[in-house]
Structure formats: structure tokens, C-alpha cells
C-alpha positions as CSV (number, residue, x, y, z in Angstrom):
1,X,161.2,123.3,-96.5
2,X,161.3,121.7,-92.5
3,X,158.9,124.3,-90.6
4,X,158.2,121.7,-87.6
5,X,161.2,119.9,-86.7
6,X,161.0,116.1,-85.6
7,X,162.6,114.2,-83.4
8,X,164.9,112.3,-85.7
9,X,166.4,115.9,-87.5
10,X,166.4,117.5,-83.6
11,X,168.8,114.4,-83.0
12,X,172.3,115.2,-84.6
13,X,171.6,119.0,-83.4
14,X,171.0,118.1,-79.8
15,X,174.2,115.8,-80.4
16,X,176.5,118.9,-81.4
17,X,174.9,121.0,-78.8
18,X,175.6,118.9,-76.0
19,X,178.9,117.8,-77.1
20,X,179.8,121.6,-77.5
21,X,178.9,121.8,-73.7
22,X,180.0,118.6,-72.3
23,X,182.9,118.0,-74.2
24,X,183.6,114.2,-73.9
25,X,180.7,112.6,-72.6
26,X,178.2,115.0,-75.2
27,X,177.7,112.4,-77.9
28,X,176.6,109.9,-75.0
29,X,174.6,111.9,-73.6
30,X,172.5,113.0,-76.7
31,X,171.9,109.6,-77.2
32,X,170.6,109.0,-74.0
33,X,168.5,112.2,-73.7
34,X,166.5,111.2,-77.5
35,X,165.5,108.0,-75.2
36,X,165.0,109.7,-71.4
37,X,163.8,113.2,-73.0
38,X,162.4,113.4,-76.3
39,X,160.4,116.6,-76.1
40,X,163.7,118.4,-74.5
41,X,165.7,117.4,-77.4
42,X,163.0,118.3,-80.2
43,X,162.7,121.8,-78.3
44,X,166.1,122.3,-78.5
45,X,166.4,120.7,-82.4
46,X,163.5,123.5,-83.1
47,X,165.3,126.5,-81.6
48,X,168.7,125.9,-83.1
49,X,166.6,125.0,-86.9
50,X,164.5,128.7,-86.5
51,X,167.3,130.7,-85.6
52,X,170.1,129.0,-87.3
53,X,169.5,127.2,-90.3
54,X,166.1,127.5,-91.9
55,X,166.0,129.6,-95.1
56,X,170.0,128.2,-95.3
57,X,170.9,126.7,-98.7
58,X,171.0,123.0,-98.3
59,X,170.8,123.2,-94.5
60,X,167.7,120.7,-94.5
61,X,169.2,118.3,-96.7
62,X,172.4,118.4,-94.4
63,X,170.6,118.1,-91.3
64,X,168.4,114.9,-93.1
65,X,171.6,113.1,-94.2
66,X,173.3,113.8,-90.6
67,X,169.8,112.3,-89.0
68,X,170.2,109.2,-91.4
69,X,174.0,108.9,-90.1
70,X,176.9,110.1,-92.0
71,X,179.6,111.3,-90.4
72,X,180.6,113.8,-93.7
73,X,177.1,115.8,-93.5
74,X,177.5,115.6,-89.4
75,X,180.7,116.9,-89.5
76,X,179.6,120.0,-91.5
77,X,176.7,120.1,-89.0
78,X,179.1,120.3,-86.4
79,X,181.3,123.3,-87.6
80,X,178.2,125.6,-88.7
81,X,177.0,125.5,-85.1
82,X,180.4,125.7,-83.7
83,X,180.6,128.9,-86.0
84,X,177.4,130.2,-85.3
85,X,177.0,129.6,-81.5
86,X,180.7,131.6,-81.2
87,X,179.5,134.0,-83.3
88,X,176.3,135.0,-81.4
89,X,176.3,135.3,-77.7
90,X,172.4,135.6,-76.9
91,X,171.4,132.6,-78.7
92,X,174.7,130.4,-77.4
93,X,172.8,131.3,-73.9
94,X,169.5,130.0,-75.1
95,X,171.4,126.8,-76.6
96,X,173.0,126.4,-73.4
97,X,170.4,126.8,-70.7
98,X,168.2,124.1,-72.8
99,X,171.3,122.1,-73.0
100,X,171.9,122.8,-68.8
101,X,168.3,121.7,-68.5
102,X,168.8,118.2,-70.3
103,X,172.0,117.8,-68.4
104,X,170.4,118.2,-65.4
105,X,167.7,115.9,-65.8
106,X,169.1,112.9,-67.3
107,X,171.5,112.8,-64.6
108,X,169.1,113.8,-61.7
109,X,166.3,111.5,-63.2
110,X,166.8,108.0,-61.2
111,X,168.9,108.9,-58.7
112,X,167.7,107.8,-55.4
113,X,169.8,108.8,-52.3
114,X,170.6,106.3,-49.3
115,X,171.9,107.3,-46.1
116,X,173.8,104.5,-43.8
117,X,174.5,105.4,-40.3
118,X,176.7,103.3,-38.3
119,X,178.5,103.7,-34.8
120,X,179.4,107.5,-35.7
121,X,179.8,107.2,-39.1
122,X,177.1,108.6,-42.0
123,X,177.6,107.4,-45.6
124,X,175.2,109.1,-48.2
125,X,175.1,106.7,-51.8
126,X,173.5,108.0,-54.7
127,X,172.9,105.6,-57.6
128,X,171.8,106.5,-60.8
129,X,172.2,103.2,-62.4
130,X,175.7,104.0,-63.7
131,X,177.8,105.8,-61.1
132,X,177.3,105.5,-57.4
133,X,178.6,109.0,-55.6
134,X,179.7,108.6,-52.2
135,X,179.7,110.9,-49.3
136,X,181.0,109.9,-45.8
137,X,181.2,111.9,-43.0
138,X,182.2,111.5,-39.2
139,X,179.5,112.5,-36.8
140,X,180.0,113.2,-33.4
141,X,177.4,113.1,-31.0
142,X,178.2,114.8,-27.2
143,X,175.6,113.3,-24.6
């Protein structure tokens, strides 16, 4: 029996979680927040393992064969949260406020913010390695 959950079994949770929440881009993003945010993903592994599936039959041997990488014992990872996070409304909110948190950080993390000014014109960049978000803006001065 798992009473401490490590990082490699929080893995494949924090990979449903997310993609529950951020349908799409929730796979990539697990991966990236076991690299950027290890002790967010275990703390979220460990919630969803104490309230969901320890004491379930077979739920640790599920959750080791998901962490070792096959898609079957995934897959049935994937629908018993699905079915449990519908099912119960208090802890989907604690699921999703620790998934908001790791959201929020990967993608605030190394994001620097520029300003240009030129003639009248302000251009704001932020860069965070991957996408650069743009905001331009006329700016009229009166002397």
C-alpha cells in the first residue's frame, strides 16, 4: 500500500488532471510542470491518491503501470477521475485550484515583459520562450 506518493505515480494523475482542465494542451503541460514544478505536481498526485484511490482495489497497481507508460492502465486512470471529479463537486474544486496554480506558474515563470516606445507608438512583448504576446497601443501626448 502507496501512503506517500512520489513523483513518478503523481505524474499520470497530474497528466489527467490538467488535461481535464486544459483540454488540448493538458498532456503538454503535465509534462512540462513534472520538469518546472515538481513539488506542485506531487501535491496534487497526493491529494487526488488520499481522496480518490487509496484503499481502491488495484488502484496502486494501475496508477504504477500508468507511471511506467501504458496507455491501457492510463486510459482507465483517465475515466475513474473523469468519473470521480464529476461526481464530487468539493474535491473537483480542490483538483482544480492546484491545477489553476500550476497553470499559472509554468506559464507566468520566465516571462519577461518589454515595452518599445517609438514616435507615438507603445508595443508591450512578452516572451516566455515559446509564444511572444503582443500589445500595441497609440499614445497621444498633447503639449
Amino acid at each position: 500500500m502507496i501512503e506517500q506518493i512520489p513523483l513518478l505515480l503523481a505524474t499520470p494523475i497530474a497528466k489527467v488532471v490538467l488535461d481535464k482542465f486544459y483540454e488540448g494542451v493538458g498532456n503538454k503541460l503535465g509534462e512540462e510542470a513534472v520538469v518546472s514544478l515538481p513539488r506542485k505536481v506531487q501535491q496534487l498526485g497526493q491529494l487526488v491518491w488520499e481522496k480518490c484511490l487509496r484503499g481502491k482495489a488495484g488502484a496502486d497497481v494501475v496508477l504504477q503501470k500508468a507511471a511506467k507508460g501504458s496507455a491501457e492502465h492510463q486510459q482507465k486512470l483517465t475515466e475513474h477521475l473523469h468519473q470521480l471529479l464529476e461526481g464530487n463537486h468539493v474535491l473537483k474544486q480542490e483538483v482544480q485550484k492546484l491545477a489553476e496554480q500550476i497553470h499559472l506558474e509554468i506559464f507566468n515563470e520566465a516571462s519577461d515583459m518589454t515595452q518599445y516606445n517609438h514616435d507615438s507608438i507603445g508595443i508591450q512583448n512578452r516572451d516566455n520562450g515559446k509564444v511572444v504576446l503582443n500589445h500595441a497601443e497609440q499614445i497621444t501626448q498633447y503639449y
